[in-house]
PyMOL Python script that loads the backbone (N, CA, C, O; Angstrom):
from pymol import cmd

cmd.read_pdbstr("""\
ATOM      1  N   UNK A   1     -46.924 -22.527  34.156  1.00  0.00           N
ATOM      2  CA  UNK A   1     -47.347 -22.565  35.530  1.00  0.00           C
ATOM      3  C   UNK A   1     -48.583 -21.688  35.688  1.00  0.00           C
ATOM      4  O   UNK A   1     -48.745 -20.615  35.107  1.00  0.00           O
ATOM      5  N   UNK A   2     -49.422 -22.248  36.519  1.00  0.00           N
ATOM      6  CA  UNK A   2     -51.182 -21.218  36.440  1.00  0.00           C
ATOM      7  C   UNK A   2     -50.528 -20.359  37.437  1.00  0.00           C
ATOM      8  O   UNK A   2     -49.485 -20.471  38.082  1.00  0.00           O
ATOM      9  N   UNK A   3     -51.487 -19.433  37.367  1.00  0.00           N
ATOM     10  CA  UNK A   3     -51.339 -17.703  38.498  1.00  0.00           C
ATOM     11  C   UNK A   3     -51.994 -18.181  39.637  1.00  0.00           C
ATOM     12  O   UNK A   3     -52.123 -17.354  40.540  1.00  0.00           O
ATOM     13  N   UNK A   4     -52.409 -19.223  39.815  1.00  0.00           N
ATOM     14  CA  UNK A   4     -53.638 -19.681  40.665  1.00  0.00           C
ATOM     15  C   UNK A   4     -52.372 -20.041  42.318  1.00  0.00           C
ATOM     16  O   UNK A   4     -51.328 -20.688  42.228  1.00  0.00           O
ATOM     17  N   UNK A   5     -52.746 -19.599  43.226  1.00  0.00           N
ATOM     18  CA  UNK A   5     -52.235 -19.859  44.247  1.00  0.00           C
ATOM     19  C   UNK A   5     -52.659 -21.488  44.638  1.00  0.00           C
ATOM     20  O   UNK A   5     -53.844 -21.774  44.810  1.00  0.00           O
ATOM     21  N   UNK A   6     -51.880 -22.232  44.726  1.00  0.00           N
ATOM     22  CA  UNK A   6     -51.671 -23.853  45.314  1.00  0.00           C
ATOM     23  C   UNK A   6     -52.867 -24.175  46.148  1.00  0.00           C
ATOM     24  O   UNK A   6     -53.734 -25.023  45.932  1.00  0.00           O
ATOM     25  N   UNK A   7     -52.704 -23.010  47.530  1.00  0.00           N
ATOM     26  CA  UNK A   7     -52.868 -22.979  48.461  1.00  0.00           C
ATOM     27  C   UNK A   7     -54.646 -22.712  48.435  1.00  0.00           C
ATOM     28  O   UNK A   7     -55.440 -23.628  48.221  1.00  0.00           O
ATOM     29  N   UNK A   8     -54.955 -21.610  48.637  1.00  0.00           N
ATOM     30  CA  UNK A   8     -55.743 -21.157  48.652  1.00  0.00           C
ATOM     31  C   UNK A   8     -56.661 -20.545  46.964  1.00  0.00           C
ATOM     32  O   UNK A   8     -57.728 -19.931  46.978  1.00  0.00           O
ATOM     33  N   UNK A   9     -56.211 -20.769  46.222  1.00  0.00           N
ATOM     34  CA  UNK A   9     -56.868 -20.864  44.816  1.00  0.00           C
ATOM     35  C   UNK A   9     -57.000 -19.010  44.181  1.00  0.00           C
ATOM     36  O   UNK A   9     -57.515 -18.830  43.077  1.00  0.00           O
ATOM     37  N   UNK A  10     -56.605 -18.068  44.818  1.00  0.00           N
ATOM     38  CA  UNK A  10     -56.352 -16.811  44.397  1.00  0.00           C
ATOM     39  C   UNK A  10     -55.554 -16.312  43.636  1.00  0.00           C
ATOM     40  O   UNK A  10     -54.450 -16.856  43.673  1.00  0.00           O
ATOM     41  N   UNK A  11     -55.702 -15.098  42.620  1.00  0.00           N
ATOM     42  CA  UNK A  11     -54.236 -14.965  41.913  1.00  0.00           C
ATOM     43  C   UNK A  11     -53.649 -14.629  42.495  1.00  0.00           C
ATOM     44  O   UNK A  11     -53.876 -13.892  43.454  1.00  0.00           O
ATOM     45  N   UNK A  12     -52.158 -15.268  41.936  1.00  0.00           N
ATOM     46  CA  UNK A  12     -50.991 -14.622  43.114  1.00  0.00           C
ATOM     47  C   UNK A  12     -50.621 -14.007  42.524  1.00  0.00           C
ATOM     48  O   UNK A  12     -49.459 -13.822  42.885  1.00  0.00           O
ATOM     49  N   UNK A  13     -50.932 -13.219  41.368  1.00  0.00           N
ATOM     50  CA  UNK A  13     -50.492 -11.925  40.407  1.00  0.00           C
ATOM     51  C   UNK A  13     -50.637 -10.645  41.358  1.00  0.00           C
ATOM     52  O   UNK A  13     -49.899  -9.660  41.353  1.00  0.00           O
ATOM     53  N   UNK A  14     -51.601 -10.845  42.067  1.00  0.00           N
ATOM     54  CA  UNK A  14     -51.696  -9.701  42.669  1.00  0.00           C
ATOM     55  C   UNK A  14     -51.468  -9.442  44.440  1.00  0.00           C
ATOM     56  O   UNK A  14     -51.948  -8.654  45.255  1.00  0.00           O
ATOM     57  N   UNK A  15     -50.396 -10.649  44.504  1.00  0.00           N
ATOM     58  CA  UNK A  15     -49.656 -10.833  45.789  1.00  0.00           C
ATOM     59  C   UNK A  15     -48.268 -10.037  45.585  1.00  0.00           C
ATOM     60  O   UNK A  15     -47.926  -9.169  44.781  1.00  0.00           O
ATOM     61  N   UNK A  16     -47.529 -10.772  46.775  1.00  0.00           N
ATOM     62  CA  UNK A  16     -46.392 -10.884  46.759  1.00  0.00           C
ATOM     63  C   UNK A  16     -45.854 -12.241  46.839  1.00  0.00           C
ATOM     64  O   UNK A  16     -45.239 -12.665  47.817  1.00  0.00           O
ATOM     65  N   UNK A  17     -46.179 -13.105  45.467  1.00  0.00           N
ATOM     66  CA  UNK A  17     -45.985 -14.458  45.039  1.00  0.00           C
ATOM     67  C   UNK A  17     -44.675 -15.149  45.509  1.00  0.00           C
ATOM     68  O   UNK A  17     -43.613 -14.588  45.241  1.00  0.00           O
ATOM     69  N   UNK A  18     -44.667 -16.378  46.220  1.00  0.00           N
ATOM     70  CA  UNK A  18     -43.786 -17.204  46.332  1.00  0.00           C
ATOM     71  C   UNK A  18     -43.922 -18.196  45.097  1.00  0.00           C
ATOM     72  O   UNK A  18     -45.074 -18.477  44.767  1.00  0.00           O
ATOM     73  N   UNK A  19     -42.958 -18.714  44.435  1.00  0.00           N
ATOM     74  CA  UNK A  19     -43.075 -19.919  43.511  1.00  0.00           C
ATOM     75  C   UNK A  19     -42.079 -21.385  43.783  1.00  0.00           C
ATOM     76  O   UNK A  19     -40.898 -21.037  43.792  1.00  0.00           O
ATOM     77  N   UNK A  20     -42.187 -22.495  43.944  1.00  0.00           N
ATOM     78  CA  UNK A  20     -41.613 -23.464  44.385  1.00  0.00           C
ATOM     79  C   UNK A  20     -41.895 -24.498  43.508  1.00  0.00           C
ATOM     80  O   UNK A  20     -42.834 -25.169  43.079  1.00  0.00           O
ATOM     81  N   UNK A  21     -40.253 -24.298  43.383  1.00  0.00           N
ATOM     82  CA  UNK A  21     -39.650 -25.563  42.471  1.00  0.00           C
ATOM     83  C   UNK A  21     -39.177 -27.215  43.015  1.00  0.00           C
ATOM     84  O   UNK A  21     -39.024 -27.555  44.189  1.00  0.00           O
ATOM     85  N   UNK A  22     -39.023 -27.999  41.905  1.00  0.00           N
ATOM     86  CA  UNK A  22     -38.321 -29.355  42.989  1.00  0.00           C
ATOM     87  C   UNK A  22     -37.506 -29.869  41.603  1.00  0.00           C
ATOM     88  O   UNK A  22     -37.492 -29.455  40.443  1.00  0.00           O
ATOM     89  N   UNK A  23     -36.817 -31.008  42.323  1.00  0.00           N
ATOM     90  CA  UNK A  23     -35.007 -31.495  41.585  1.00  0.00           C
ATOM     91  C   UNK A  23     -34.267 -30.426  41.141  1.00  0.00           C
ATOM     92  O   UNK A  23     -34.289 -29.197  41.216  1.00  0.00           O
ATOM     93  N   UNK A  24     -33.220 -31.811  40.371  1.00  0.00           N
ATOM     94  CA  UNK A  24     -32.189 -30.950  40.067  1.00  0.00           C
ATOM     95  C   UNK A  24     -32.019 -29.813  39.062  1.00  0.00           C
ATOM     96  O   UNK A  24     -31.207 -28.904  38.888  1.00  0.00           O
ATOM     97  N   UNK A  25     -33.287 -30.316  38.393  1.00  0.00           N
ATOM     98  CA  UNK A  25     -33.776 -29.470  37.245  1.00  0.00           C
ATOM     99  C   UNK A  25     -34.540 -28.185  37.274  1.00  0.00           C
ATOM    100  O   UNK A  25     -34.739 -27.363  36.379  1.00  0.00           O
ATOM    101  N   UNK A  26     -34.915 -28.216  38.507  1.00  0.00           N
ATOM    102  CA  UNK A  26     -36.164 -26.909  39.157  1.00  0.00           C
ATOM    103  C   UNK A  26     -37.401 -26.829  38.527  1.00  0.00           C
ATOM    104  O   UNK A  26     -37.969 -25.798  38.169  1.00  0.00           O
ATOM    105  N   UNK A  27     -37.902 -28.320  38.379  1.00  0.00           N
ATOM    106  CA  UNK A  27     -39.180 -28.245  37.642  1.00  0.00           C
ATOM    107  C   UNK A  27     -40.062 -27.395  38.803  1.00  0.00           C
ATOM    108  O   UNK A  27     -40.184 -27.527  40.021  1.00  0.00           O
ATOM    109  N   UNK A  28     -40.634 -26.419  37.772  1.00  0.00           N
ATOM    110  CA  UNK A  28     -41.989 -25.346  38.917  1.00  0.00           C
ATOM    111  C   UNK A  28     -42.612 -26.732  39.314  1.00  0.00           C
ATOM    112  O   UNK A  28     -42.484 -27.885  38.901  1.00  0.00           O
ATOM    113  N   UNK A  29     -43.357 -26.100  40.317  1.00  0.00           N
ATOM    114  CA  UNK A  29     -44.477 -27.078  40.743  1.00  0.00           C
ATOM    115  C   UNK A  29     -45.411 -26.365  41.346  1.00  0.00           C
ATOM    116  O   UNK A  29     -46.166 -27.116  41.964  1.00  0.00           O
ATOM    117  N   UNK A  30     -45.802 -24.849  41.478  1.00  0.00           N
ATOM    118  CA  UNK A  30     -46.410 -24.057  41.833  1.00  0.00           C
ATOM    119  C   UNK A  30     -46.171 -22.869  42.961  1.00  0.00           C
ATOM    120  O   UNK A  30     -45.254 -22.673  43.758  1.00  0.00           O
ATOM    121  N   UNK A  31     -47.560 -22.073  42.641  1.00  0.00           N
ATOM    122  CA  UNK A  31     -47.308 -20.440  43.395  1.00  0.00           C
ATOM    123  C   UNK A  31     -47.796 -20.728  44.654  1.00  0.00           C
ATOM    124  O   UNK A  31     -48.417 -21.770  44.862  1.00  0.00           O
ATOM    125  N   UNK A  32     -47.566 -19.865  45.565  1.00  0.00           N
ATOM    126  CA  UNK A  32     -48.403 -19.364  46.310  1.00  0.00           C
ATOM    127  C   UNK A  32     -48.535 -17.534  46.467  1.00  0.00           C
ATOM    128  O   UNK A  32     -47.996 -16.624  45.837  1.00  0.00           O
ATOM    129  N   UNK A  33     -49.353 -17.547  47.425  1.00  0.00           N
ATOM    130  CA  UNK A  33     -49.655 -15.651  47.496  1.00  0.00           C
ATOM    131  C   UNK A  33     -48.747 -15.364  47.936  1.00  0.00           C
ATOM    132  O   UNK A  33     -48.108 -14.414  47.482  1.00  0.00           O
ATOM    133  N   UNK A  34     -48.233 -16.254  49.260  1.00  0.00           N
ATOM    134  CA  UNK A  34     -47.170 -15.836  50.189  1.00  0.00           C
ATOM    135  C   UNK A  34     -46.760 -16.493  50.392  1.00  0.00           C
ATOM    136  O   UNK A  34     -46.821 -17.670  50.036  1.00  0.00           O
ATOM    137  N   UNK A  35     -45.827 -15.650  51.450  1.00  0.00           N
ATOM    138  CA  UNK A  35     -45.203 -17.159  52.848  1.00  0.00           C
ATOM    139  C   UNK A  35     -46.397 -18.210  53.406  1.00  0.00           C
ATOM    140  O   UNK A  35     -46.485 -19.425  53.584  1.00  0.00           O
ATOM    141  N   UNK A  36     -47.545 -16.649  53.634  1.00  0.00           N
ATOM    142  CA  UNK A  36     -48.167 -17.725  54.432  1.00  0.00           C
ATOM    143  C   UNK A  36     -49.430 -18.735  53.852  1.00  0.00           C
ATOM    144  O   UNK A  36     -50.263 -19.335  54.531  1.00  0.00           O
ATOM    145  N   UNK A  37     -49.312 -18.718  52.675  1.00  0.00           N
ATOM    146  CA  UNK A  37     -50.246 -19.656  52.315  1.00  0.00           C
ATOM    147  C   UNK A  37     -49.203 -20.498  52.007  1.00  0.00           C
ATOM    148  O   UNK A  37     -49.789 -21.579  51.946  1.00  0.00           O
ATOM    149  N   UNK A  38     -48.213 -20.686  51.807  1.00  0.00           N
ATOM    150  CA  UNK A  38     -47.032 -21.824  51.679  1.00  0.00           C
ATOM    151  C   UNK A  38     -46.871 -22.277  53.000  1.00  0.00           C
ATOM    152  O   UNK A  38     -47.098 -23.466  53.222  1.00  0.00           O
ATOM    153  N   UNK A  39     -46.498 -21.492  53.973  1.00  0.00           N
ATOM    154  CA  UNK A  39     -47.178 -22.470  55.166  1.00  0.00           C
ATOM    155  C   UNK A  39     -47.469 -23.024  55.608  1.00  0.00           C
ATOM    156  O   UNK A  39     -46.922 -23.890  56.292  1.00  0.00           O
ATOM    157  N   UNK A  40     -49.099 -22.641  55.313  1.00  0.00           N
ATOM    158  CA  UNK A  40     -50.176 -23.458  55.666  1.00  0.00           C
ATOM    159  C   UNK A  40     -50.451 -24.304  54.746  1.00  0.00           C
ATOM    160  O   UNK A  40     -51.156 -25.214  55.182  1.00  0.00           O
ATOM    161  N   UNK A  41     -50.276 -24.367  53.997  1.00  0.00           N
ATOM    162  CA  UNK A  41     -49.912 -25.716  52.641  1.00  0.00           C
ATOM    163  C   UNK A  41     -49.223 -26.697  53.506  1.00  0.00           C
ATOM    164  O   UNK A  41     -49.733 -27.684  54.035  1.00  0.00           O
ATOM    165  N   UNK A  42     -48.007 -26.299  53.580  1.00  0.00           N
ATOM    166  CA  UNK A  42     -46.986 -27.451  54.360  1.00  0.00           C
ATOM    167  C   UNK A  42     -47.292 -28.118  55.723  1.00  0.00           C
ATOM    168  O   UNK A  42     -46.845 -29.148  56.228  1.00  0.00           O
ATOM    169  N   UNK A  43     -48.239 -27.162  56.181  1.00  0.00           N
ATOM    170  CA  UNK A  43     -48.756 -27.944  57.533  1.00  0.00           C
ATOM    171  C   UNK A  43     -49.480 -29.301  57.375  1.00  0.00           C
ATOM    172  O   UNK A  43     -49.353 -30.487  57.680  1.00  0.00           O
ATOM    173  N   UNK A  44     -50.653 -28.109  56.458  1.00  0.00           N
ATOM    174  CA  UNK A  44     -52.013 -29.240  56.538  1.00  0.00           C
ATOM    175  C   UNK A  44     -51.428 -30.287  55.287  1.00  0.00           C
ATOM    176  O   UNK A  44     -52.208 -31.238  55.352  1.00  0.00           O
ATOM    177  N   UNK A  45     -50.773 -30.480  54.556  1.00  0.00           N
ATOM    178  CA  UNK A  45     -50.154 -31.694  54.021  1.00  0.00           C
ATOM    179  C   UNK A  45     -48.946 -32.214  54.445  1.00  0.00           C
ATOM    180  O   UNK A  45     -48.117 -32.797  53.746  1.00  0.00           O
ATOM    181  N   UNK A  46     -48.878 -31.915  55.900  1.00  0.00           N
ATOM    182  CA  UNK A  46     -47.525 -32.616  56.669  1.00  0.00           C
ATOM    183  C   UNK A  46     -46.512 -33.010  55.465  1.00  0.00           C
ATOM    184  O   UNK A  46     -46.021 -34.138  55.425  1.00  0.00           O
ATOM    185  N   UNK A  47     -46.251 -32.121  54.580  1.00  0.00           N
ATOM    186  CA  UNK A  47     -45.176 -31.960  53.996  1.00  0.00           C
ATOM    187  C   UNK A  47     -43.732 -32.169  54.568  1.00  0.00           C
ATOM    188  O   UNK A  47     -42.782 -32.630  53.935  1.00  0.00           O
ATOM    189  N   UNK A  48     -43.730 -31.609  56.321  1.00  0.00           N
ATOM    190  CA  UNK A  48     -42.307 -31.392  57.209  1.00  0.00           C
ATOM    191  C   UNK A  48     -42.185 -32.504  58.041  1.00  0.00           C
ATOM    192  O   UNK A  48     -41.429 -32.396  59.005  1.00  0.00           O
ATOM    193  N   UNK A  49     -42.781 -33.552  57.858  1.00  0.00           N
ATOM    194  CA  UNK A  49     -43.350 -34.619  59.130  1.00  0.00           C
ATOM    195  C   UNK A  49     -41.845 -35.690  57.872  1.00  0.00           C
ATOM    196  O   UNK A  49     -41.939 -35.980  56.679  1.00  0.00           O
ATOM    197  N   UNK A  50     -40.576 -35.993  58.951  1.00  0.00           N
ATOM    198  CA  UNK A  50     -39.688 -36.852  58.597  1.00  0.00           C
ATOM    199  C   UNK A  50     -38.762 -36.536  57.774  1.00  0.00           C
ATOM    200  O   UNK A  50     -37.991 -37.413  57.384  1.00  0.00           O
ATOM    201  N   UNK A  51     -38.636 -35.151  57.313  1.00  0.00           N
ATOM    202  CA  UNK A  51     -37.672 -34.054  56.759  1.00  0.00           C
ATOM    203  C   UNK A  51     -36.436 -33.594  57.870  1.00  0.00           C
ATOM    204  O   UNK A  51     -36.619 -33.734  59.080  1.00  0.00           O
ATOM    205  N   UNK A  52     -35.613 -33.231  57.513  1.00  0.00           N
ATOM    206  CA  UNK A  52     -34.128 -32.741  57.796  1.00  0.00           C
ATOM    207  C   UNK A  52     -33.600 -31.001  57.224  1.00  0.00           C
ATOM    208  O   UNK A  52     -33.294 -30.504  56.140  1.00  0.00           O
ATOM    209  N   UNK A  53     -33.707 -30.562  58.502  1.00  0.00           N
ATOM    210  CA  UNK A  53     -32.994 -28.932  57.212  1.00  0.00           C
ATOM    211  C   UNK A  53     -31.397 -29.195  57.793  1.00  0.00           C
ATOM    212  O   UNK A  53     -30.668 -28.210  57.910  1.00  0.00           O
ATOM    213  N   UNK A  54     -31.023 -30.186  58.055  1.00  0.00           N
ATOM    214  CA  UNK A  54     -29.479 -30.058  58.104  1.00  0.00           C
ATOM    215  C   UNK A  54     -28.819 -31.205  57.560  1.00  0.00           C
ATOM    216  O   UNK A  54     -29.384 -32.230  57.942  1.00  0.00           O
ATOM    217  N   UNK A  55     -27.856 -31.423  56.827  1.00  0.00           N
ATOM    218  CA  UNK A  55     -27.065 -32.625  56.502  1.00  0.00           C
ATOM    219  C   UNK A  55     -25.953 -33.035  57.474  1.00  0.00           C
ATOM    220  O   UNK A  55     -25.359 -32.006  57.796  1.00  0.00           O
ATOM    221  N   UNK A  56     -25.508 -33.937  57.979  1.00  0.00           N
ATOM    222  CA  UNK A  56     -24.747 -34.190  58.577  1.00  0.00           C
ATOM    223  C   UNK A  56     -23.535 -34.519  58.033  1.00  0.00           C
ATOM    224  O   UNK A  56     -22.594 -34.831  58.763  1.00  0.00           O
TER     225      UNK A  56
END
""", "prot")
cmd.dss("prot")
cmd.show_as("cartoon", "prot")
cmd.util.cbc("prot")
cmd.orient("prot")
């Protein structure tokens, strides 16, 4: 996985790095610096647009 923040392209070595995985397997799929460049990732790629945080 690069040190390179997703988001904004900075090392996140010298953050307080978030890293985010996906499946069942937890393949990485990259850092960010923070919360808030994960965020703003998820905004501006309407990542949350037709998502659920609850199961019924």
């Amino acid at each position: 996985m690069s040190d390179e923040c997703v988001y904004c392209g900075c090392d996140v070595s010298v953050h307080a790095p978030v890293y985010v995985a996906e499946g069942g397997e937890r393949d990485p799929v990259g850092g960010f610096c923070n919360y808030g460049c994960l965020w703003a990732y998820i905004r501006e790629e309407d990542l949350a647009v037709g998502t659920v945080c609850r199961i019924d």
